[in-house]
C-alpha positions as CSV (number, residue, x, y, z in Angstrom):
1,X,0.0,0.0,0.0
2,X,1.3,3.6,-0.8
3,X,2.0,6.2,1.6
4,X,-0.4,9.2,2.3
5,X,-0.4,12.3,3.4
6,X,-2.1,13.6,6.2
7,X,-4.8,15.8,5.7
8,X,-5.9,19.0,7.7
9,X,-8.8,19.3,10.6
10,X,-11.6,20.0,8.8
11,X,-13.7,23.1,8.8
12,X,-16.5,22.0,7.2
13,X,-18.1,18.7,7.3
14,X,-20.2,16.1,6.0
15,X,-22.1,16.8,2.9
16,X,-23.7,13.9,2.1
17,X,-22.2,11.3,5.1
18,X,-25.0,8.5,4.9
19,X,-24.6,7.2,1.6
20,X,-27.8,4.8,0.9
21,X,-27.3,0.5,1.6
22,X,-26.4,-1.4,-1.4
23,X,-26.2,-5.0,-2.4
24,X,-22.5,-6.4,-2.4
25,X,-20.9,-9.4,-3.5
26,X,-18.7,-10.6,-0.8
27,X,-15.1,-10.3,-1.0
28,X,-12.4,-12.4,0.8
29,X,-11.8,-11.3,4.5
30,X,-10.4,-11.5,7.4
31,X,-7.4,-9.4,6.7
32,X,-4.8,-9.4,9.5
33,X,-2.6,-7.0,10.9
34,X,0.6,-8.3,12.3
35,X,0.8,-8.4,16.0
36,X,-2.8,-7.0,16.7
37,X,-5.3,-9.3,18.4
38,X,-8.5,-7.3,19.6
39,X,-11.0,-6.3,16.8
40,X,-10.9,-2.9,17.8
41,X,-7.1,-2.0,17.9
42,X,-6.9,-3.9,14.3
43,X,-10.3,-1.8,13.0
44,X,-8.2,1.1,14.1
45,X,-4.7,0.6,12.8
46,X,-6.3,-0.7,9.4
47,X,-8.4,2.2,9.3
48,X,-5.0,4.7,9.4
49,X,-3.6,3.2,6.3
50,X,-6.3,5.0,4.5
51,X,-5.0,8.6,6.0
52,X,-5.2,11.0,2.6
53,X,-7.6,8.9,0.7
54,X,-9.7,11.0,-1.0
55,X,-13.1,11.8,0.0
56,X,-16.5,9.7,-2.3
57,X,-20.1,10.2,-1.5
58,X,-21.0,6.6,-1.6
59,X,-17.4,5.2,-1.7
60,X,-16.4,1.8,0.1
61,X,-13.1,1.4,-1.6
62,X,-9.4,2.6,-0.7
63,X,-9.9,4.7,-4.3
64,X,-12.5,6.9,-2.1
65,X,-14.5,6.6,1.2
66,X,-17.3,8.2,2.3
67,X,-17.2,8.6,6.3
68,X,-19.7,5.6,6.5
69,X,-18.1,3.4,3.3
70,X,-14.8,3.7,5.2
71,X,-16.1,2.3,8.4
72,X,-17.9,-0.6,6.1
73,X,-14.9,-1.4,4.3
74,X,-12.6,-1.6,7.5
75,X,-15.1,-3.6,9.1
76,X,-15.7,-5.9,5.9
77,X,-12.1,-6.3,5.8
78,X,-11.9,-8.1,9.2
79,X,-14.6,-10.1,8.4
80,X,-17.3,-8.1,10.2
81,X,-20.5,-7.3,8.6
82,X,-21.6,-4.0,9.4
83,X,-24.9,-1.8,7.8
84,X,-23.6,0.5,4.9
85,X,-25.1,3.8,6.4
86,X,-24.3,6.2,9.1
87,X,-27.8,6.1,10.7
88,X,-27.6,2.2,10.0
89,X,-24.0,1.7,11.9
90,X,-25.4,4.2,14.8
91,X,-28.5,1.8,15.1
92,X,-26.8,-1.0,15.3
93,X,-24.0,-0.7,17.1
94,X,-23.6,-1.3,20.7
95,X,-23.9,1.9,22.8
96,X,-20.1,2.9,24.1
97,X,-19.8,5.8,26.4
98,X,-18.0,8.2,26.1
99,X,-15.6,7.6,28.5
100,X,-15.3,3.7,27.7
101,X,-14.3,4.6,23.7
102,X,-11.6,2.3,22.7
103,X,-9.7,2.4,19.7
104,X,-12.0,0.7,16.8
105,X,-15.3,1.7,18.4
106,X,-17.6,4.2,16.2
107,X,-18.4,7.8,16.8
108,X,-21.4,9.6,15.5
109,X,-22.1,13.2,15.1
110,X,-25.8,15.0,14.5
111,X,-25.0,17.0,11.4
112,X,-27.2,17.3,8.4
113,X,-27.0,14.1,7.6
114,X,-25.1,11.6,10.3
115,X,-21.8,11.1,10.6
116,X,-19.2,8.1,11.6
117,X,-15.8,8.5,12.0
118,X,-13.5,5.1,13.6
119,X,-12.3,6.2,17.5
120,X,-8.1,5.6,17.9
121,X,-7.8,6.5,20.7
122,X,-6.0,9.7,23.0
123,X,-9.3,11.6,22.2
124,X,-8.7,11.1,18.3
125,X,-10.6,9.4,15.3
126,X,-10.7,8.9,12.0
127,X,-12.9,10.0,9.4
128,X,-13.8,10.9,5.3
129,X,-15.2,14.4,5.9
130,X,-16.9,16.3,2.8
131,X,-16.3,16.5,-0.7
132,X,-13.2,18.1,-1.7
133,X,-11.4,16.1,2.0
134,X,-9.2,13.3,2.3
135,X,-9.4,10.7,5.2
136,X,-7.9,12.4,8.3
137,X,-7.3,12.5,11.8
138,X,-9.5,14.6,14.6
139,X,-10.0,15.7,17.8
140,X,-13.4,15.0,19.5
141,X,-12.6,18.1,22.0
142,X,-12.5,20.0,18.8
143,X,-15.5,22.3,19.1
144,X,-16.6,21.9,16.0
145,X,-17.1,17.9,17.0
146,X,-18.5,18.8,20.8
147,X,-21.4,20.4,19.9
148,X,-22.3,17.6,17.3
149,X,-20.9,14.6,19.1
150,X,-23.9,11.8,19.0
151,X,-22.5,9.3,21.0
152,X,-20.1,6.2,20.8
153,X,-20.6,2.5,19.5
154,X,-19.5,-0.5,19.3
155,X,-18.9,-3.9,16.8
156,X,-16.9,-6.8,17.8
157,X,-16.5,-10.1,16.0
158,X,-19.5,-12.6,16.1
């Protein structure tokens, strides 16, 4: 996989986040990374090697994520099968607190539309912003992400 380069905080956010379900073929799974056991630090560190991708609405594919795609595809990738959608992963998932985030667990924003980014941990995540954004790193003490912050959630392996 190529190197990226890290992208800036965003200002803006989110047009168009909750890309609608589609039907999928399923593609081999279960990819590993080295030294990594729990679901959650893997989701995580998997999820970083797509840092400077560029932002899709409806992408699911390292070529271009949308915020919920990139979740999907991270999750797909260790052999989890998550919803497609924002609203979908947030309705699913198992509620996390705030304060019992760990890294791989899912945060969701109110915005226009919702919003997922991938928690890493340190008060960080991960996320595909807007059009015209890459895949970057933010702060959820940003204020920008306080006043829209949702709540936390949680997939593990079956």
């Amino acid at each position: 996989m190529r190197a990226v380069v890290l992208a800036s905080l965003v200002a803006a956010l989110l047009a168009g986040c909750a890309a609608p379900p589609r039907v999928r073929i399923a593609a081999p799974q279960g990819t590993v990374v080295p030294g990594i056991d729990d679901v959650g630090a893997r989701a995580a560190a998997l999820a970083e090697r797509f840092v400077g991708v560029p932002y899709r609405f409806g992408g699911d594919s390292p070529q271009g994520f949308d915020c919920s795609g990139l979740v999907w595809y991270v999750y797909r990738e260790l052999g989890i099968a998550v919803p497609r959608s924002a609203a979908e992963q947030r309705a699913s998932a198992r509620h996390v607190d705030s304060g019992d985030l760990r890294p791989g667990d899912l945060v969701f924003f109110y915005t226009p539309a919702d919003h997922v980014g991938l928690y890493l941990g340190g008060g960080e995540f991960l996320h595909a912003p807007s059009s015209g954004k890459r895949v970057e790193r933010a702060r959820l003490d940003a204020p920008f992400f306080i006043l829209g912050y949702a709540g936390g959630g949680r997939f593990s392996r079956p």
